[in-house]
N, C-alpha and C positions, 0 to 999 in steps of 0.2 A: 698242713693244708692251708691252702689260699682263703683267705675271705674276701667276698666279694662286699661291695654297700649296696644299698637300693638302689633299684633301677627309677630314671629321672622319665618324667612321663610328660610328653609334650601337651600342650595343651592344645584341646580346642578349638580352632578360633573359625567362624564361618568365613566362607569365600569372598572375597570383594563383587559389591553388585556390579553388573554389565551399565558398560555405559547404554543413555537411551539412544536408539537411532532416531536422525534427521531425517524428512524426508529430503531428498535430494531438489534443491532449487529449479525450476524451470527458465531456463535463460531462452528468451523471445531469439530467434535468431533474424539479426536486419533483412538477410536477404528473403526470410518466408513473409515479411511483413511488406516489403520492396515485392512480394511476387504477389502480394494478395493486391497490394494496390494497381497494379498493371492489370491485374486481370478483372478488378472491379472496374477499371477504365473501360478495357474492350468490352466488358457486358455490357456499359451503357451506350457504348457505340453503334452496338450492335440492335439493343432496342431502338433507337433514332434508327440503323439504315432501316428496321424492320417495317416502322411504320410508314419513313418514307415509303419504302417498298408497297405497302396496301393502299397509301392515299391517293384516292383518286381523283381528287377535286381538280378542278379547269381554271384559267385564266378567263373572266369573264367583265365586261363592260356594263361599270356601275356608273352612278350619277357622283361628279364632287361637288359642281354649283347649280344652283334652277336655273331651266328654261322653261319660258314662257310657249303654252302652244303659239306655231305659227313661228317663236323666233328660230334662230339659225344656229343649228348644234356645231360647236365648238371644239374644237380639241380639248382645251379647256377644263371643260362642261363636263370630261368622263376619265374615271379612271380606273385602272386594275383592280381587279376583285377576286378572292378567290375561292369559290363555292363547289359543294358537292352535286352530280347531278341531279334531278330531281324528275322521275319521270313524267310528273305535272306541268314541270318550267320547264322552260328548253330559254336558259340561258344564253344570248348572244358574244358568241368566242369572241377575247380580245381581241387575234388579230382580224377581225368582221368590224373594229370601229369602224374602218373609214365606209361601211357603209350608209352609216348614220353622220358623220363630218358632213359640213356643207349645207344638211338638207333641212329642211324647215320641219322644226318638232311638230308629232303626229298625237301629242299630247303634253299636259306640264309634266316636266321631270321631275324630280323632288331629290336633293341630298341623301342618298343613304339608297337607294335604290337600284337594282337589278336589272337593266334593261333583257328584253327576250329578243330572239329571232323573228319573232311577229310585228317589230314594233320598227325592226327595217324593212321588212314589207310591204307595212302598211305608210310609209313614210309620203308623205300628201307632198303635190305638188300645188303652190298656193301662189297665183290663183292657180286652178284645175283648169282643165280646159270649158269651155263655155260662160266662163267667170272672170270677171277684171277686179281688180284691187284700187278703189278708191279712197282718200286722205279725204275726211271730212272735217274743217275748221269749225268750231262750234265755242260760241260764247257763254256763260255763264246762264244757264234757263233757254240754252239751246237744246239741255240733254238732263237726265237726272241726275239728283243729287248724291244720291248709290251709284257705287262705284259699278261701271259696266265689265265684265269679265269673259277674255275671249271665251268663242263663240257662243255668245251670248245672241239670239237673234234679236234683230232691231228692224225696226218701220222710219225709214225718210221719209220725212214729208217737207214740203216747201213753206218757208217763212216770207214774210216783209213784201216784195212787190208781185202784184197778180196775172204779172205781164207773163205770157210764154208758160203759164200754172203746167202743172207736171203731175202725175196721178201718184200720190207715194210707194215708194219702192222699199222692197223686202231686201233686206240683208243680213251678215254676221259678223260681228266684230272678231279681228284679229287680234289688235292691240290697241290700247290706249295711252297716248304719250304724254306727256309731263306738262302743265299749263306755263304761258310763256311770260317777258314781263307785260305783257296788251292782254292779258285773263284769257288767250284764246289755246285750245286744247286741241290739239287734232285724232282724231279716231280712225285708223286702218281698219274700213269695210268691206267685205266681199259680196259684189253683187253677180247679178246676171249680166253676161256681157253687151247686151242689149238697154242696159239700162246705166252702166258705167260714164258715158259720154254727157248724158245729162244731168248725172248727179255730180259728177266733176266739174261742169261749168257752172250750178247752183250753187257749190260747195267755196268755190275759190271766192265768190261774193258775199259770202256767209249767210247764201240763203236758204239753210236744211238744217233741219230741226231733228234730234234721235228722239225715237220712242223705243223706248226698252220693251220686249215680250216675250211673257212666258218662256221658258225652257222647253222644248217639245212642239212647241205651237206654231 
């Protein structure tokens, strides 16, 4: 008989652990980042055409330098403006300046201002018809010492010799111009055309004296 030896008995041994999983990197790809930027492009394009699309403001004729009531609106004097409508305003459309070019302001204009369509309408013709525009030369204590401001009404009256006396005459100042180097001032009057003749031959002698009056009066 055969003998066998003991049998060899393996051992044991636990399983090796699982490696851990990665998660898998996310790699940006250029062309989704090249596509978001195109397309954040055209969305903002798209809001600009959008609201061009609803604006409805107009080309309108504002003021850029004063005038003076009475002086003579300018090219100048107005420029583009661009405002919503306003069913209060009735803004006058830029291309309506030239209806206000040329013509003698129908009021002061002010820097920053809106002209309307009423304000070419009412655009005065100075003088108006039954009224002449007389230059009054006036010395120092010919006129007051406060500054006179178109249409400001005024009382002529006759100064220095009694010859040829003349009843004083009612008017409104236009403008007032700048003192010369003889201290003489001349003041753009409007009177009645009945009375322009005599006030322009007392005036060229320095014989009419302004009295300033009341506003309204």
């Amino acid at each position: 008989m055969t003998t066998r030896g003991p049998l060899r008995t393996v051992p044991e041994t636990p399983p090796p652990e699982p490696a851990p999983l990665r998660p898998p990197r996310r790699r940006r790809s250029k062309l989704f980042i090249l596509l978001g930027l195109v397309l954040s492009a055209v969305s903002a394009i798209g809001v600009v055409w959008v609201f061009r699309t609803v604006d409805d403001s107009i080309a309108a004729v504002g003021v850029a330098a004063p005038v003076r009531y009475g002086e003579v609106i300018t090219a100048e004097a107005l420029l583009e403006v661009h405002v919503r409508p306003d069913p209060g305003v009735h803004a006058l459309a830029w291309d309506q300046r030239f209806e206000l070019i040329g013509k003698p302001a129908p009021t002061d204009l002010r820097p920053g201002a809106i002209l309307t369509s009423d304000l070419a309408a009412d655009s005065p013709s100075i003088p108006a018809p039954g009224e002449q525009l007389v230059g009054v030369a006036v010395k120092p204590g010919q006129l007051p010492t406060t500054p006179l401001e178109p249409r400001q009404p005024v009382l002529l009256v006759p100064v220095g010799s009694t010859d040829n006396a003349w009843t004083p005459v009612r008017g409104s100042v236009l403008r007032v111009g700048a003192r010369d180097s003889s201290s003489l001032q001349v003041v753009d009057i409007v009177v009645r055309e009945h009375d322009g003749a005599q006030v322009a031959a007392r005036a060229s002698t320095g014989g009419v004296a302004i009295v300033a009056l009341p506003k309204g009066g």
